[in-house]
C-alpha positions in Angstrom: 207.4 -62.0 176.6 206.9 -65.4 174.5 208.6 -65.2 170.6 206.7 -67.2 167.7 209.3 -69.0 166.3 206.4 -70.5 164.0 203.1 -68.4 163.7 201.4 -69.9 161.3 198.3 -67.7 159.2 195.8 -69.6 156.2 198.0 -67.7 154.3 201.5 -68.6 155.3 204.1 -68.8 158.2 206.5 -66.6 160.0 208.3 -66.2 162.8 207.6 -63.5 165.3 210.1 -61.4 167.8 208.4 -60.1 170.6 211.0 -60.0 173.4 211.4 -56.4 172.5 207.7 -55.3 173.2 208.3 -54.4 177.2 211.4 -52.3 176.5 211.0 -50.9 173.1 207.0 -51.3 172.3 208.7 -53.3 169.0 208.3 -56.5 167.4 209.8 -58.2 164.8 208.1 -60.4 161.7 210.5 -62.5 159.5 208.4 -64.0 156.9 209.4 -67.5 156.3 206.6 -68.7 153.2 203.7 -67.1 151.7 200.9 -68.1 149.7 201.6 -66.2 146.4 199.6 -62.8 146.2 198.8 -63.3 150.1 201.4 -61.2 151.3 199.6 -58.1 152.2 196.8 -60.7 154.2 199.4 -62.9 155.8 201.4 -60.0 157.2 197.8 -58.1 158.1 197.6 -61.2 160.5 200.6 -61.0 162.1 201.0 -56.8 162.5 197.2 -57.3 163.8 198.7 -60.1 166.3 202.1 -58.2 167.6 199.7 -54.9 168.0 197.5 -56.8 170.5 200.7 -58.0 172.3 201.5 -54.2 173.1 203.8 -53.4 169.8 204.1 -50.1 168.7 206.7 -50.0 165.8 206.5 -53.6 164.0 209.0 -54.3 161.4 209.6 -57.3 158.9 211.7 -59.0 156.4 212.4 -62.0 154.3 210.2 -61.3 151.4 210.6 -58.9 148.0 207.4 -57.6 148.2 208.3 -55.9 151.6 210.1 -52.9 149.4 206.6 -51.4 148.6 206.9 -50.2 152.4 209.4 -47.9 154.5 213.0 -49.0 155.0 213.5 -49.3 158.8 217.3 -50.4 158.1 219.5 -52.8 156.6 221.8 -54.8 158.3 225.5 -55.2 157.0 227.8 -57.7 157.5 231.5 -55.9 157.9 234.7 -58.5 157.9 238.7 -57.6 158.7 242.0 -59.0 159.2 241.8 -58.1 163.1 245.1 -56.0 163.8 246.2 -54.0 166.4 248.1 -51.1 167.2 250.0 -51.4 170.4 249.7 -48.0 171.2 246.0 -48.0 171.7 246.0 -51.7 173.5 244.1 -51.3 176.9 243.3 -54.1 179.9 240.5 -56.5 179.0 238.8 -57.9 182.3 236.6 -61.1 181.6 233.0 -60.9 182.6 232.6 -63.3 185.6 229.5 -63.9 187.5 229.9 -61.2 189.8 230.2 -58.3 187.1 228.0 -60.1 184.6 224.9 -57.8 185.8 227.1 -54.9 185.4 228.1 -55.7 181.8 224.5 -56.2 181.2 223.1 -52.9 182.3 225.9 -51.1 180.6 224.6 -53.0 177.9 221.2 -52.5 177.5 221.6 -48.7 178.1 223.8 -48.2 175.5 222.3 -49.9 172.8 218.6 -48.6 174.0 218.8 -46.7 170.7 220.5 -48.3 168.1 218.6 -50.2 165.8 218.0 -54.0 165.8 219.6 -55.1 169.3 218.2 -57.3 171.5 218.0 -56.4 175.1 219.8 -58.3 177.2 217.7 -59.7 179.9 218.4 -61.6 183.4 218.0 -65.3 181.8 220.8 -64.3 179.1 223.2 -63.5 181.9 225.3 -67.1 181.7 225.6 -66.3 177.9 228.2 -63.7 178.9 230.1 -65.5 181.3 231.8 -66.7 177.6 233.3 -63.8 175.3 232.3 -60.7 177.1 234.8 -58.4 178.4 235.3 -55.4 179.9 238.1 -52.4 178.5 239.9 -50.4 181.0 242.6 -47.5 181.0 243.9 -47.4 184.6 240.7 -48.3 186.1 238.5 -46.5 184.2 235.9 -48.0 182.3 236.1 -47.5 178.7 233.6 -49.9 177.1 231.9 -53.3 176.7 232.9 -56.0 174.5 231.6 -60.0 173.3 233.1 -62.0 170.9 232.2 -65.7 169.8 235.5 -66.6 167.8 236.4 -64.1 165.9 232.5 -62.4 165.3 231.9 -59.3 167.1 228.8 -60.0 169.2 228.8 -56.5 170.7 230.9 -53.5 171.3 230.5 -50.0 172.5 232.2 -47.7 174.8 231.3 -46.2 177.7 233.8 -42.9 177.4 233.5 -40.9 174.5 235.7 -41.2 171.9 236.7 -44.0 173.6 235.8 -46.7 170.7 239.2 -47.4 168.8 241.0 -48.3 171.9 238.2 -50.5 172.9 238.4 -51.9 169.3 241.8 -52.2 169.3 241.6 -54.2 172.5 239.0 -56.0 171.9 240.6 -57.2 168.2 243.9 -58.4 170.3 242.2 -61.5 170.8 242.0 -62.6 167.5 244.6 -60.8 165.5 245.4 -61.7 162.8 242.1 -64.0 162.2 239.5 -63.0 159.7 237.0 -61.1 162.3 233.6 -60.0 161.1 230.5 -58.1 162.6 226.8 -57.2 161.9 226.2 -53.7 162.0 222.3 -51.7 161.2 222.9 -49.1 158.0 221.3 -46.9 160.5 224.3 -46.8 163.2 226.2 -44.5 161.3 228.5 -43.5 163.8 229.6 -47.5 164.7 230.1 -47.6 160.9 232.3 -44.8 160.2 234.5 -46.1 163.4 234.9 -49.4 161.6 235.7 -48.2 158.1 238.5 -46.1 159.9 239.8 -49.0 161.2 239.3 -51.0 158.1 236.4 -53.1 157.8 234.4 -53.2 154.5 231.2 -54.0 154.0 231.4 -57.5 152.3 227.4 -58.5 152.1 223.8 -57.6 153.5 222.3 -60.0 155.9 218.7 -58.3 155.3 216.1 -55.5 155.4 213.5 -54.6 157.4 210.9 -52.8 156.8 208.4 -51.0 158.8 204.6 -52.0 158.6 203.0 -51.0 161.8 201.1 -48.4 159.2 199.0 -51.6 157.7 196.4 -51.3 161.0 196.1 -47.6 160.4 
C-alpha cells in the first residue's frame, strides 16, 4: 500500500504511513504543520482517511496537543561504547542474495509484535544485502542482525535467551565505536537486555499517540 509522504487537509499537512495496513490493520500520522486550534479537524481528516484505507489502530505524533490522547509508546534512542566479551562472540554470516528471503521472514515474524517496526517486504530485499547478518553457534541459528555504521537497524534472536551472544556478536563489528539504537518504551524485554549490556537511554526520538477513537 501507497504512503502520504504529504497529505495535505484545509487545515494543515502531514505525512501518512500506511505500508503497515495489510499486515497490521495500522497506520501512522506524523503531523508536519497545523493551522493553530485546527488540530482536532486536521487530524479528524486524516484518521477518517487511513480508516477508509482499511486501518484499524491509527497512531500519531509530532504535535503537543497529541498528549490529550493515549500513549501508544515512545521511542528511545539508547547509545554505547560497543564492546565485546570474547566469550560470548559467535559466527556472523553476511546476508547474500540467496538467504536474503530467509533473513526477511525471520524478520517479519519476529518483530510481528513489537511496536513501531516496519515489515519488511519483497522490494526491501536489496536493502539487506548491506549490514544484515546472520548469528550462529555451530550451525544453529541464534538470531538476526543489521547495522548501518555503527546504528543498530535491527536485532533479535531466534533461540531464547539467545540475545547477548547475538549482541555481543553483532557489536564486534564496531567495537569500540560509539553504537546507538532506537528502541519502543513498550519493548521492555529488548530494553532490559540493552541496559544489562550497557546502553543508556540518552534522548526520545518521539511519541505516538493513539487516535483511532476520534471516528468513534
Amino acid at each position: 500500500m501507497r504512503d502520504f509522504p504529504i497529505f495535505s487537509t484545509e487545515t494543515g499537512v502531514s505525512s501518512l504511513t500506511l505500508k503497515e495496513i495489510p499486515y497490521k490493520k495500522q497506520a501512522y500520522i506524523r503531523i508536519q504543520d497545523v493551522q493553530p486550534g485546527t488540530l482536532q479537524e486536521h487530524l479528524r481528516e486524516c484518521v477518517q482517511f487511513c480508516k477508509a484505507a482499511g486501518a484499524e489502530h491509527i497512531f500519531a505524533a509530532g504535535h503537543p496537543e497529541l498528549e490529550h490522547f493515549p500513549l501508544h509508546t515512545a521511542i528511545w534512542k539508547m547509545q554505547i561504547t560497543a564492546w565485546v566479551d570474547q566469550q560470548k562472540l559467535e559466527n556472523l554470516f553476511p546476508v547474500t542474495e540467496a538467504t536474503a528471503e530467509s533473513w526477511r521472514g525471520h524478520y517479519n515474524r519476529l518483530m510481528a509484535q513489537v511496536d513501531n517496526t516496519a515489515t519488511l517486504e519483497a522490494r526491501d530485499v536489496p536493502k539487506l544485502y548491506t549490514g544484515a547478518y546472520f548469528v550462529h553457534h555451530q550451525g544453529e541459528l541464534l538470531g538476526i542482525g543489521w547495522l548501518e555504521d555503527t546504528t543498530l537497524l535491527a536485532v533479535a534472536a531466534v533461540k531464547p535467551g539467545a540475545g547477548e551472544r547475538v549482541m555481543h556478536t553483532l557489536m564486534s563489528l564496531v567495537e569500540g565505536a560509539q553504537m546507538e539504537l532506537e528502541v519502543a518504551s513498550t519493548n521492555t524485554r529488548a530494553i532490559r537486555l540493552y541496559e544489562r549490556l550497557g546502553f543508556l537511554k540518552t534522548g526520545e526520538r518521539s511519541r505516538w499517540y493513539r487516535v483511532d477513537s476520534l471516528l468513534k
